[in-house]
C-alpha positions as CSV (number, residue, x, y, z in Angstrom):
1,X,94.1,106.3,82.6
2,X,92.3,109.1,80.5
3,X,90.8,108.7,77.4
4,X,91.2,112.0,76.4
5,X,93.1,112.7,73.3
6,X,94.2,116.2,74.1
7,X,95.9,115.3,77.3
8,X,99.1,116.3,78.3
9,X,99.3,117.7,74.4
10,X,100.9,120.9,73.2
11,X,96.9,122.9,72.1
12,X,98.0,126.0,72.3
13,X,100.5,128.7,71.4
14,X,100.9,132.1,73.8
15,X,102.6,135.4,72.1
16,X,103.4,138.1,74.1
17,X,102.9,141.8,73.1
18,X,104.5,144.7,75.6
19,X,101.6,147.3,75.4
20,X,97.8,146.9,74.7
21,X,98.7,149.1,71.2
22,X,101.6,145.9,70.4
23,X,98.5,143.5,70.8
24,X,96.8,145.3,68.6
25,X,98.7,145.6,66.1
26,X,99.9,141.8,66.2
27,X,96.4,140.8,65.7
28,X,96.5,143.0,62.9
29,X,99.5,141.4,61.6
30,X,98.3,138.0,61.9
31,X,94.4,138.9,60.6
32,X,96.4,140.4,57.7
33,X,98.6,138.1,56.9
34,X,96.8,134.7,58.0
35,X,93.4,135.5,57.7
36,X,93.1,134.5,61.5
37,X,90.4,135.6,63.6
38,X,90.6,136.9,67.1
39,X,88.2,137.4,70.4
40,X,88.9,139.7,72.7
41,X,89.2,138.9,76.8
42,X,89.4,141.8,77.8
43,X,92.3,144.7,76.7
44,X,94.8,142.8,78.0
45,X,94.2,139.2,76.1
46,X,92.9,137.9,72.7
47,X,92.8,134.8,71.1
48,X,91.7,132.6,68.2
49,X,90.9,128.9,67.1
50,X,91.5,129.8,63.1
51,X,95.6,129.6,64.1
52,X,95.6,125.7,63.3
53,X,96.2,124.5,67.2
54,X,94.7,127.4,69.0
55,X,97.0,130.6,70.1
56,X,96.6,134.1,72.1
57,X,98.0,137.3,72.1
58,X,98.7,138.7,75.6
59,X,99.7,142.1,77.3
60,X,100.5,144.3,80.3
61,X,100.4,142.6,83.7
62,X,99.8,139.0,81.8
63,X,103.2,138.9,79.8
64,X,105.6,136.9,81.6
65,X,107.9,135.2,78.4
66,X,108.8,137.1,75.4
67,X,109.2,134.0,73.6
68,X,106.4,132.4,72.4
69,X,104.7,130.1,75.1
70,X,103.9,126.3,74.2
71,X,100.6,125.5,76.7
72,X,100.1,121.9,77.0
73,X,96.1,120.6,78.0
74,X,95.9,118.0,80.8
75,X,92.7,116.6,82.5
76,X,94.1,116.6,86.2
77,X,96.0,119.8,86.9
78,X,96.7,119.0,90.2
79,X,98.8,115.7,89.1
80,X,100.2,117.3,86.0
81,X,101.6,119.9,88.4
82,X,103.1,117.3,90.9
83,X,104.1,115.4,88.0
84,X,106.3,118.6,86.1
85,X,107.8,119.4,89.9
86,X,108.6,115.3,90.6
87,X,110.8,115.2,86.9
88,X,112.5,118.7,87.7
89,X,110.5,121.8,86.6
90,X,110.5,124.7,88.2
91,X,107.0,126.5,88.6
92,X,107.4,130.4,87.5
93,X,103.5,130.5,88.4
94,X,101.4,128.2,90.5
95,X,97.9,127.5,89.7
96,X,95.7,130.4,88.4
97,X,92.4,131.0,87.2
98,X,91.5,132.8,83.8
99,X,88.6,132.6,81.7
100,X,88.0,128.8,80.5
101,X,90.1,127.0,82.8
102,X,92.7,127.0,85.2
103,X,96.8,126.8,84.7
104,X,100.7,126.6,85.9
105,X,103.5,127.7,84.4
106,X,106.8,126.2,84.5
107,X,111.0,125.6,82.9
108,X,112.4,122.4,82.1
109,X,116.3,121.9,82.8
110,X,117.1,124.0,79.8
111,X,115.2,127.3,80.9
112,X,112.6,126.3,78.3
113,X,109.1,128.3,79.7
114,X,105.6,126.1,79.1
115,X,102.3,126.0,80.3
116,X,99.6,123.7,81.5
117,X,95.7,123.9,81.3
118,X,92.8,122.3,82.0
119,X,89.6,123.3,81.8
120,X,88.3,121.4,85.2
């Protein structure tokens, strides 16, 4: 049992943007109309804790899903991921580093695209 409160809860909200110029300008649309702030990973990834639940913009070689990516937070990766495959999701991306933590990605039987992170 974990006593974490996050786990295996929707944290996080992925956008996608086609070029590096798209990213910037969708941080500039959100900064604009939001007041959100972002931090850059590099020109390829942003992201920013002022979104309410906290949300990236990525580009390039990282954009997989044009629709907006829910990423759920887990404390055991490892058994989240054996756990999504068990009840019949299909990875689209096994386990990968990036900075902060580690993640999967996967569908659910309606084609729905998610994500799950952990920072162990």
């Amino acid at each position: 049992m974990h006593n974490d409160p996050r786990h295996h809860r929707i944290d996080y909200i992925e956008f996608s943007a086609p070029t590096a110029a798209a990213l910037a300008q969708t941080k500039e649309f959100y900064s604009g109309a939001f007041g959100w702030e972002y931090q850059g990973w590099g020109p390829e990834y942003s992201d920013t804790q002022t979104s309410g639940a906290g949300s990236g913009v990525a580009s390039g070689i990282a954009v997989g899903n044009k629709s907006p990516l829910a990423v759920i937070y887990c404390v055991d990766l490892e058994t989240s991921k054996a756990r999504v495959v068990t009840a019949g999701g299909k990875l689209t991306r096994d386990i990968f580093d990036f900075p902060g933590g580690r993640r999967f990605q996967f569908t659910d039987p309606a084609g729905n695209e998610l994500a799950v992170w952990s920072d162990k």
